[in-house]
C-alpha positions as CSV (number, residue, x, y, z in Angstrom):
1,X,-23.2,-25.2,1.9
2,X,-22.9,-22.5,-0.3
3,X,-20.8,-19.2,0.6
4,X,-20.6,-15.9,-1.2
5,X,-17.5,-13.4,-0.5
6,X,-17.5,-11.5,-4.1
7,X,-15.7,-8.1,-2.7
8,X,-12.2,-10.2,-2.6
9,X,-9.8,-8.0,-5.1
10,X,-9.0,-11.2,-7.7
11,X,-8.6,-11.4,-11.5
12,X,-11.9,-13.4,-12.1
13,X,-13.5,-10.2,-10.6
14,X,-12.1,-7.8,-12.6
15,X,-11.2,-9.3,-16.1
16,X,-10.1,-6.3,-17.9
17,X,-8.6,-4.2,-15.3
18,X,-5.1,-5.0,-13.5
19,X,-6.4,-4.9,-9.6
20,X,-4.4,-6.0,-7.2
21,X,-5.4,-9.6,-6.9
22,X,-4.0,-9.5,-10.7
23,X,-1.4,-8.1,-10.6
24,X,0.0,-10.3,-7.7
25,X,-0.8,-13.3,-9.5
26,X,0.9,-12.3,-12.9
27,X,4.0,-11.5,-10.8
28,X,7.2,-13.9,-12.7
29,X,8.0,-14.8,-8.9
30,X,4.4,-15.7,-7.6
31,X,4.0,-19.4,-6.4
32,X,0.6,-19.1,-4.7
33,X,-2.0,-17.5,-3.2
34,X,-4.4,-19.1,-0.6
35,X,-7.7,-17.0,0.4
36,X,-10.5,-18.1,2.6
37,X,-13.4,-17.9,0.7
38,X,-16.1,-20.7,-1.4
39,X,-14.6,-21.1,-4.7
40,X,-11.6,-22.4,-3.3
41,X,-12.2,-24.3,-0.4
42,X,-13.5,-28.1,0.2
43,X,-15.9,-27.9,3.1
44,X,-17.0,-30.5,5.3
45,X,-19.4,-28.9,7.8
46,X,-17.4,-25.4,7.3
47,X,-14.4,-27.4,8.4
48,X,-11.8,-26.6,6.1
49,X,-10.6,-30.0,4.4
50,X,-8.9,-28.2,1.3
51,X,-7.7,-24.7,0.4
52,X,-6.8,-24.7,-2.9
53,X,-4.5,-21.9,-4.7
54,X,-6.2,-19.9,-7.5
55,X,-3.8,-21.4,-9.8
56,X,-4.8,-24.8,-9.3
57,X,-0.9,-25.4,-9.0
58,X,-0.8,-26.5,-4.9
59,X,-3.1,-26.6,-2.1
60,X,-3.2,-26.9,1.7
61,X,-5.1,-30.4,3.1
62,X,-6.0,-32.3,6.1
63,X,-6.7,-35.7,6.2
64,X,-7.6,-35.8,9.5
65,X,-11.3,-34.4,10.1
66,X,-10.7,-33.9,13.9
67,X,-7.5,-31.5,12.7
68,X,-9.4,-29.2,10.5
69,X,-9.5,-25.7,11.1
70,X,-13.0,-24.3,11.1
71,X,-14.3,-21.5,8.5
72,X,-15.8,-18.4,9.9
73,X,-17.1,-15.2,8.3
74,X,-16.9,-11.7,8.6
75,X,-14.0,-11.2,10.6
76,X,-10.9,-10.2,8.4
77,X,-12.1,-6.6,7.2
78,X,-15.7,-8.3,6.8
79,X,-14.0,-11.3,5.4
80,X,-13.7,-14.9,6.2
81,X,-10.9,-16.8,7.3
82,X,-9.5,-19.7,8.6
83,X,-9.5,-20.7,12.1
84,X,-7.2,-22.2,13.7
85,X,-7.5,-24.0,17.6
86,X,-4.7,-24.6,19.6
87,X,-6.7,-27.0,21.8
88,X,-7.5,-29.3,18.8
89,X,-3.7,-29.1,17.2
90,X,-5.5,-27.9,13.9
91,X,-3.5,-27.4,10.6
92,X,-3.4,-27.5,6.9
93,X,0.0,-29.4,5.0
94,X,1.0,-27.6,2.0
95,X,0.4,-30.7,-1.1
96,X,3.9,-29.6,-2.9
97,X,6.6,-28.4,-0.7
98,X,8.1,-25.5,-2.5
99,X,12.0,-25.1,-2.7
100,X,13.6,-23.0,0.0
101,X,17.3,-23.4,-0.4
102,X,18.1,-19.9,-2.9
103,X,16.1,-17.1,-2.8
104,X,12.2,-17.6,-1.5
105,X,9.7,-15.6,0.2
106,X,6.3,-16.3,1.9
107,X,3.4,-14.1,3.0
108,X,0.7,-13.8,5.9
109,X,-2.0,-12.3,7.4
110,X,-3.2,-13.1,11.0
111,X,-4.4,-13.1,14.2
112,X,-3.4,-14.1,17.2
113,X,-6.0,-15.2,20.1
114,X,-3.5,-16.0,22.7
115,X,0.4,-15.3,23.2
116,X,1.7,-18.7,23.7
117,X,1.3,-19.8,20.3
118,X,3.0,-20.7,17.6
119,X,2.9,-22.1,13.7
120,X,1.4,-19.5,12.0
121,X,3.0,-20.5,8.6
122,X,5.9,-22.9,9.2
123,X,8.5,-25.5,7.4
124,X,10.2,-27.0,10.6
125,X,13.4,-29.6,9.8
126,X,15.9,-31.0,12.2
127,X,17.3,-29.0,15.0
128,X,16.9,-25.1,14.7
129,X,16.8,-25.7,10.6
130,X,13.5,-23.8,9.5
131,X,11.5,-21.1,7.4
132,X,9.0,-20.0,9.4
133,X,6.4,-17.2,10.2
134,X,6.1,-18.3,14.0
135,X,4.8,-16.5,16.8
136,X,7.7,-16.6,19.7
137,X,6.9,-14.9,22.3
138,X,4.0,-12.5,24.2
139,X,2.9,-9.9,21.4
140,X,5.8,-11.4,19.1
141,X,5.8,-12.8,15.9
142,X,9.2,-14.3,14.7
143,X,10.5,-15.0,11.3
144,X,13.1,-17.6,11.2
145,X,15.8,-19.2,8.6
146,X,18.4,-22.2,9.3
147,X,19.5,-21.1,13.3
148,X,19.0,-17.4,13.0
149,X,15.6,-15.9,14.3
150,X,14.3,-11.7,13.9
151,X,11.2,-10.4,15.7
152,X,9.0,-7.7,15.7
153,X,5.8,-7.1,17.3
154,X,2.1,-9.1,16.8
155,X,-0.1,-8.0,19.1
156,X,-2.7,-10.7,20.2
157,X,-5.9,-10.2,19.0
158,X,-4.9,-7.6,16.3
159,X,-4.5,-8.4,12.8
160,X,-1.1,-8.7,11.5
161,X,0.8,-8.7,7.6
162,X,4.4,-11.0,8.1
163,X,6.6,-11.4,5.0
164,X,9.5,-13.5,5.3
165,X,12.1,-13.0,2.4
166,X,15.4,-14.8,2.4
167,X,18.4,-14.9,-0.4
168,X,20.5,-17.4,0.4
169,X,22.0,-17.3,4.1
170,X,20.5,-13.5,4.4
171,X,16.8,-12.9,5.3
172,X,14.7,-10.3,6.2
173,X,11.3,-9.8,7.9
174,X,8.8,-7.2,7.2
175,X,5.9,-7.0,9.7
176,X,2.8,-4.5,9.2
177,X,5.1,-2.6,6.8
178,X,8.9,-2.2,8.7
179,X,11.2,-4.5,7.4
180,X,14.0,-5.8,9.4
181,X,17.1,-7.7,8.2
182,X,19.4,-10.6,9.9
183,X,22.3,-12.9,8.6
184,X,21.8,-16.7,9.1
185,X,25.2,-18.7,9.8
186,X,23.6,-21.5,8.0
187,X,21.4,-21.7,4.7
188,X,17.8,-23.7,4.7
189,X,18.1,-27.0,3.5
190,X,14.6,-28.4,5.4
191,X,12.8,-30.6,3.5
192,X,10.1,-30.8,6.1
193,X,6.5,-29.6,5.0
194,X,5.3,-26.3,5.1
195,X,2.2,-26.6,7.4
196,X,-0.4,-23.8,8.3
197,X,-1.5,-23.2,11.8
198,X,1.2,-25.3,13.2
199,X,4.3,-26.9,13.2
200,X,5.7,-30.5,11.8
201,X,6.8,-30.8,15.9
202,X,2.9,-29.6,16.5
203,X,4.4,-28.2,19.6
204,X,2.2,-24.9,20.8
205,X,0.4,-24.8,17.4
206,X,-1.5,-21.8,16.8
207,X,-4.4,-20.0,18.1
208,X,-5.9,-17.8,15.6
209,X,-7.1,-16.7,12.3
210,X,-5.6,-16.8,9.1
211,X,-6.7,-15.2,6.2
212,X,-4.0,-15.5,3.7
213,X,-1.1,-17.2,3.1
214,X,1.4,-17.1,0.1
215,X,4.5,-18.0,-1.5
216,X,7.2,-16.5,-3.9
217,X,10.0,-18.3,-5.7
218,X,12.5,-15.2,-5.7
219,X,13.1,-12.5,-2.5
220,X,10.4,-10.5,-2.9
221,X,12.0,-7.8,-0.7
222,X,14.5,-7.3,-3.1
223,X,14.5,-4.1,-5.8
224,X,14.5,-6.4,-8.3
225,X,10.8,-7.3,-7.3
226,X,9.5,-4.2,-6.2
227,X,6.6,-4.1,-8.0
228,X,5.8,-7.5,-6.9
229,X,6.1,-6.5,-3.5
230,X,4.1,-3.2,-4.0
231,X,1.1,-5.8,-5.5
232,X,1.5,-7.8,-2.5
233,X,0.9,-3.9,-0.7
234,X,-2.0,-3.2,-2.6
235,X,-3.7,-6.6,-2.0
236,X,-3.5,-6.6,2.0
237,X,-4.6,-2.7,1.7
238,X,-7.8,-3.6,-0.8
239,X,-8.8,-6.6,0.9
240,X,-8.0,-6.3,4.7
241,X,-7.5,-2.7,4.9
242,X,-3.8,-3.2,6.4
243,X,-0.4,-1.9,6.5
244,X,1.8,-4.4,4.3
């Protein structure tokens, strides 16, 4: 099977020019980038068995053929994207685990077919200990960090941008471009994996697309990393045509 998306905003699209796509990746803070398109996905039947990160440093896989989310065009903006049922428990398990304990931030773009979901982007430990990009509750997606939890609104069957930024035992949520901030009482110190479309309890996993997930080594809400953030902006607007 071969699949063509070329109008994704990457570096290997424009090599001379600093798009979006390139600047994001340059960023000192970037970990990785996962987009739904051919060059870096492993298909079986245009069931998604790898998702590779352009830099070739991590990737998302599923064993399990029966828990593979499915590919499916045109529907992100007029691009592809991953997804994921709720009746089949479908996920992807993030190869590497990145670390979580200082400051760390993590990117998404979904959406929801159905309110009682959950998993969107998730690293689920004991107890309430978490960092997550969850959807909570109807027309609620939830960004989580040790026991504390902040919310704002993800309508079902609307695409949505979630970043989840945290520096230590503070963290802060910005959805479709209004950022909110909570104080944790307790730190991360999960070392349970990061999954995609789910959760490591796989209790109401998610129902939806995905188009993008990403993560950042440093809080990439901070001034410090503005123009990381803004790159991050500039990528959701070029590609999907949304609000970061």
């Amino acid at each position: 099977m071969v699949l063509h998306y070329p109008n994704i905003v990457l570096p290997q699209n424009f090599p001379t020019a600093k798009r979006p796509g390139e600047r994001l990746i340059s960023s000192p803070i970037f970990q990785n980038l996962f987009v739904s398109f051919d060059q870096f996905l492993t298909l079986e039947d245009t069931r998604i068995s790898s998702w590779a990160a352009p830099s070739g440093l991590n990737t998302f896989t599923q064993a399990t053929a029966a828990k593979r989310p499915l590919l499916t065009g045109n529907v992100a903006n007029g691009r592809p994207a991953a997804w994921f049922s709720d009746a089949r428990a479908d996920y992807l398990t993030l190869t590497t685990r990145p670390s979580t304990g200082g400051a760390f931030s993590m990117a998404a773009v979904f959406r929801p077919a159905t309110s009682l979901t959950q998993g969107v982007f998730c690293s689920v430990g004991a107890g309430a200990s978490k960092v997550a990009i969850d959807l909570t509750n109807t027309n609620f997606m939830g960004a989580r960090c040790g026991s504390a939890s902040i919310f704002a609104s993800a309508p079902v069957g609307a695409w949505s941008v979630a970043i989840l930024a945290k520096n230590a035992t503070t963290f802060r949520l910005r959805a479709n471009g209004v950022t909110s901030v909570v104080t944790a009482h307790d730190n991360d110190t999960s070392t349970a994996p990061f999954l995609l479309g789910g959760q490591t309890t796989t209790v109401q996993p998610f129902n939806g697309h995905v188009a993008l997930a990403a993560t950042f080594s440093g809080d990439i809400l901070d001034a410090a990393n503005a123009s990381t953030l803004q790159a991050l902006v500039d990528y959701c607007k070029a590609n999907y045509n949304l609000a970061a």
